[in-house]
N, C-alpha and C positions, 0 to 999 in steps of 0.2 A: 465505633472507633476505627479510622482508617491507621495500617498500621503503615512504617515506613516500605520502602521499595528494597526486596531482598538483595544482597549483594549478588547473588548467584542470579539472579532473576533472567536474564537473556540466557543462561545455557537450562534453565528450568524451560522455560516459553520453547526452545530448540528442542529439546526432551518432548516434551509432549505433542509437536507438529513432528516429529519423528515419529511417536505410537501411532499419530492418526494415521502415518503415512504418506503425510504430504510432503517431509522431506527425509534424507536418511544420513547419520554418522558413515564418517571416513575419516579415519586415525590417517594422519602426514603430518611433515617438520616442517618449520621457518628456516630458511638457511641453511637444510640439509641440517641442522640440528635439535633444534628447537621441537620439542610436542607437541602437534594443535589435531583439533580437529576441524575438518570441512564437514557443512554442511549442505551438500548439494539435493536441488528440488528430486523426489522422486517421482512424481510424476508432473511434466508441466503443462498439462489441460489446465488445471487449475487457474496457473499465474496467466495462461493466453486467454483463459475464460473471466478474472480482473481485467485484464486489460484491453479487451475486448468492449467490456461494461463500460470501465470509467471511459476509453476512447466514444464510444457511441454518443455518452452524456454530453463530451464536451465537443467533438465535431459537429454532430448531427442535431444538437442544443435538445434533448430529449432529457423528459424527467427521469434521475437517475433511480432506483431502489435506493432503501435504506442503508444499505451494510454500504454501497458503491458511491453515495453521498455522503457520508462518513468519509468514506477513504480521501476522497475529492478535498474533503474540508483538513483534511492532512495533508495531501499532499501539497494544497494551495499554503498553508500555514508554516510550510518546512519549502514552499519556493522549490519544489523537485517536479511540476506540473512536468516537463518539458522531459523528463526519465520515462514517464508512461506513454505520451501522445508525440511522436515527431513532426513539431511543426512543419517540415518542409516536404513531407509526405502527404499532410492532409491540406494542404496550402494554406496555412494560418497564420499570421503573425504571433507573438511572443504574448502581443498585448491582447490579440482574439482569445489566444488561450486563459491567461489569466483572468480574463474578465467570463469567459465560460467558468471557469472555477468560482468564481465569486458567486455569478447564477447557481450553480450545484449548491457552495457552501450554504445560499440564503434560505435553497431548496429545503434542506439539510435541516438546518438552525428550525427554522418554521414547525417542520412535522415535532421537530422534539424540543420545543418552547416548552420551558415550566409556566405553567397561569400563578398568580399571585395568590 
């Protein structure tokens, strides 16, 4: 049985990338008044070592890992390609990029096909 998606689910997911350590709580206010908490990364090897992966895969047109083909197949599906790789850094077009994304996605799809 898949159950539904918890209401709390995004500060659960924040919680536990907090124990591993990957990011950490900070109590501050909205408007000087409000209660929130920030979540800022604690250490960002991490996010420069994703973004290092997914940039390699789709600049340099290399097969990506699994976990970094995944990522690809989301980021192309939420149209954010251009948040991880700056086209005008790695002289690409908009349409190079996405279409590198597609490569990865197909990459992606392929390895984790269900057979009938």
């Amino acid at each position: 049985m898949i159950r539904p998606l918890s209401k709390n689910l995004r500060r659960a997911l924040y919680e536990r990338l907090a124990s591993s350590g990957v990011i950490r709580a900070e109590p501050g206010r909205v408007l000087g008044v409000f209660p929130a908490r920030r979540w800022p990364a604690q250490d960002a090897s991490h996010e420069a070592q994703v973004r290092r992966l997914v940039t390699r895969a789709l600049v340099q047109q290399t097969a990506p890992d699994p976990r970094s083909a995944a990522l690809i197949a989301l980021l192309h599906a939420l149209k954010c390609e251009h948040k991880i790789v700056d086209t005008r850094h790695h002289d690409l077009s908009k349409r190079q990029l996405k279409a590198g994304c597609g490569a990865a996605t197909g990459e992606w799809a392929n390895i984790h096909a269900v057979g009938p």
